[in-house]
N, C-alpha and C positions, 0 to 999 in steps of 0.2 A: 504494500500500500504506500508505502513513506518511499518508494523509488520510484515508484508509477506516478507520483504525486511532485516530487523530484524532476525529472526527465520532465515532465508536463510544465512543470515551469520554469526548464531552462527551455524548452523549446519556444515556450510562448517569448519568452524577453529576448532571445535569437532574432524568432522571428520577427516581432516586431522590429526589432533593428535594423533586420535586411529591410524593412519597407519602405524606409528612410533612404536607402543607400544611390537610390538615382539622383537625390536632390544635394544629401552632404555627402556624396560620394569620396571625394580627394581629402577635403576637412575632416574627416569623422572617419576614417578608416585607420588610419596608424595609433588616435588613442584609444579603440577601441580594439584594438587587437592588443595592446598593453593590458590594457582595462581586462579583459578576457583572458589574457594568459596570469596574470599577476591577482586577479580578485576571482574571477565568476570558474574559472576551473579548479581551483581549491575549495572553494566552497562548495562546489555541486560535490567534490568528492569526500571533503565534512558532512555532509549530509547525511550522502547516499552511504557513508562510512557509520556513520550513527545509527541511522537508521538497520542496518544490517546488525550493527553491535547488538542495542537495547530489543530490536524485533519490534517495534513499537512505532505507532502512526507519529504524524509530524508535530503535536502537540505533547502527547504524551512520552515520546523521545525526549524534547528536551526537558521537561517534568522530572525524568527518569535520571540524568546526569545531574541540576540543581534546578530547584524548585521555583527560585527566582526567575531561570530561563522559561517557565511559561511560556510570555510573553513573543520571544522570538517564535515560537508556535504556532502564535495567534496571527501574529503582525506576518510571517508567510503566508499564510491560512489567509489574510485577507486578500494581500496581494493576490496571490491565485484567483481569488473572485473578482476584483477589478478589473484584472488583465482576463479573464473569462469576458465578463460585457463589454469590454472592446474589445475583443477578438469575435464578437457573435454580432457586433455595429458591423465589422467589417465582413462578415461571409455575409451577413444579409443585402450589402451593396453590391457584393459579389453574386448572390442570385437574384436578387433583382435586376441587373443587367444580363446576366445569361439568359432570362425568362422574358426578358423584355425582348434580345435579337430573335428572341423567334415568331415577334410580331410583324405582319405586312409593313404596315407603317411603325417605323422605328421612333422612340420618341426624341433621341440626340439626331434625325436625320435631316431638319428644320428647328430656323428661327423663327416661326409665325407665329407669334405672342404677342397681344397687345402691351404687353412690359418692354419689348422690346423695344431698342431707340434704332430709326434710321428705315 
């Protein structure tokens, strides 16, 4: 559970990152590859190392090593559901544009909107 839960949210914070990467392409690629070898790949293997230790979900893992750590628990635990509803904003713009090309009339295929200037 606590690596299935792991993996899920290093793939989410990847991903989102690649989606960025056409616009701060040149800018944002060399510290984040620091960023990623120096912070996000020790911790995904603190985790996924924890979690295999105690055998214990991601709250009660660190509950399990000190009691004060809770909290890191929770505060992943949120994160994951944040980053869930923007990842589920973005597939749903993703099918509704797939579901939309398979209309006759496309609705990006014309400006004829009375909002429109010109």
């Amino acid at each position: 559970m606590f690596s299935t839960l792991s993996s899920n949210c290093s793939y989410q914070l990847l991903s989102s990152l690649f989606l960025n990467f056409p616009f701060l392409l040149r800018a944002f690629f060399i510290p984040y590859l620091i960023f990623l070898f120096t912070c996000g790949i020790p911790v995904f293997l603190l985790e996924t190392a924890l979690g295999q230790y105690t055998s214990q979900g991601g709250v009660t893992a660190w509950r399990k090593i000190c009691p004060i750590f809770e909290g890191i628990g929770y505060a992943s635990q949120m994160i994951v559901v944040l980053l869930n509803i923007y990842y589920i904003i973005v597939l749903a713009w993703a099918l509704f544009y797939l579901f939309s090309s398979f209309t006759v009339d496309l609705p990006w295929g014309s400006c004829h909107h009375e909002w429109n200037t010109g």
